[in-house]
Phi, psi and omega in degrees: 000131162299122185336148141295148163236183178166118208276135166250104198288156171190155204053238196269292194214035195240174180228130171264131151271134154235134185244142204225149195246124137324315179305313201231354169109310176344120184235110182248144162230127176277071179085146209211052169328297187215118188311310190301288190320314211292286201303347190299313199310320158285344150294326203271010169275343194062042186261139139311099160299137195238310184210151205220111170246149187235148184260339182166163203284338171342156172275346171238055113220019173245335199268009155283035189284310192272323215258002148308306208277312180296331160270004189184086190292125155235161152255108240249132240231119158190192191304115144309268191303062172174006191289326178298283224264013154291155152295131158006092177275143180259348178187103170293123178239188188208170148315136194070340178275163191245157178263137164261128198232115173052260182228028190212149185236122183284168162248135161262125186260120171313101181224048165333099190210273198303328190225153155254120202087043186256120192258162150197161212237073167298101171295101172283357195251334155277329167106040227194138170219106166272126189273320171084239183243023169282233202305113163302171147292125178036039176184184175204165195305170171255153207255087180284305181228046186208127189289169151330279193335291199302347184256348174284320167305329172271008190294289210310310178305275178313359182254015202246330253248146177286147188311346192261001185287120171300100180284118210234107198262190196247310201214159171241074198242019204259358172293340201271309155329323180286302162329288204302283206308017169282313182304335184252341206225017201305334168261043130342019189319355138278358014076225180000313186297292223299307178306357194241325177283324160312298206297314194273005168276270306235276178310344170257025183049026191248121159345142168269336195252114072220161191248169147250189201272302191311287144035251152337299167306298227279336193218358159307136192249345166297320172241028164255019197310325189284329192281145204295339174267356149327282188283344161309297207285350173271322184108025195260061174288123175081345161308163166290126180304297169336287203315306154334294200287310192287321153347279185289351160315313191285339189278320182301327172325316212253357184304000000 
């Protein structure tokens, strides 16, 4: 049976998750911004927190952890390579190892860019990757210590993933995303639907998040690097989707 999720807002404009096992009780939270939303979400399911996953070390998604952690003992789940500036791990993972959540084994993906030891984490049997700030709604994080190269390589892995997958993002950054990506992809007609549908969740106070990777795939301008009205609107034409993917990083820095 598939996990429950439930997307949570916090702070200005990050989102918390929890995926819940019916079966066995089982509770994970996915990155922990502010400790309050999270527990209201869990009193009011009567649900038991279980494991706490971090996606990468930013302060807004690690610093409600303790005062989480104090109403609701769990084990906090995160990166080996990122473990010195994590908070206190109870279990160091890498790429390929899997986390057990119930009756379900997430997979770890290495998706190092935005952070270098920055994960994200797939349920395949549920259908779902929480991504954090590698792969965005219609964007990906800006590459605070990690190169182009390394963040087009976590694309290409979440972008391998089946289309039908629920992408569970980071931020409610995807109206602003859309405006940049019109700019890189503008004879997008799918591109175009999905931004007008944004402006109008976005005015009816309804979440962007969580997407799915077809979604993604058909109007991200992050992982349309190959495509030809990509590199046309950049001037890349027949360039390398690297070379491509950083062009458009770079022009979103500066939007």
């Amino acid at each position: 049976m598939p996990l429950e999720i439930v997307t949570i807002p916090c702070l200005a404009d990050n989102y918390a998750f929890l995926v819940h096992d019916t079966e066995t009780g089982k509770t994970a939270c996915i990155d922990v911004p502010d400790a309050t939303p999270i527990s209201a979400a869990l009193a009011e399911r009567g649900w038991k927190l279980s494991h706490v996953l971090l996606t990468h070390h930013h302060w807004d998604h690690v610093d409600g952890l303790a005062a989480l952690l104090a109403d609701h003992p769990a084990k906090v789940v995160g990166a080996a390579a990122d473990a010195h500036r994590l908070p206190d791990l109870d279990i160091a993972v890498n790429e390929g190892d899997s986390v057990v959540i119930g009756s379900e084994k997430a997979q770890v993906i290495d998706v190092s860019g935005h952070t270098v030891g920055h994960i994200a984490f797939y349920f395949p049997d549920t259908g779902a990757v929480f991504t954090a700030d590698s792969l965005m709604a219609l964007g990906c994080g800006r590459l605070f210590e990690g190169s182009a190269e390394q963040m087009f390589d976590s694309l290409s892995k979440l972008a391998a993933l089946p289309e039908t997958t629920i992408v569970c993002s980071g931020h409610e950054y995807t109206a602003s995303n859309a405006k940049f990506a019109l700019t890189v992809d503008p004879d997008n007609a799918d591109l175009k639907s999905r931004a007008a549908a944004i402006d109008a969740a976005r005015a009816d106070g309804q979440p962007t998040v969580p997407s799915t990777l077809a979604e993604e795939l058909a109007t991200n301008p992050f992982l349309r690097g190959h495509t030809a009205g990509v590199q046309k609107a950049v001037g890349m034409e027949g360039a390398d989707p690297v070379a491509v993917f950083a062009e458009v990083r770079r022009r979103k820095d500066s939007f």
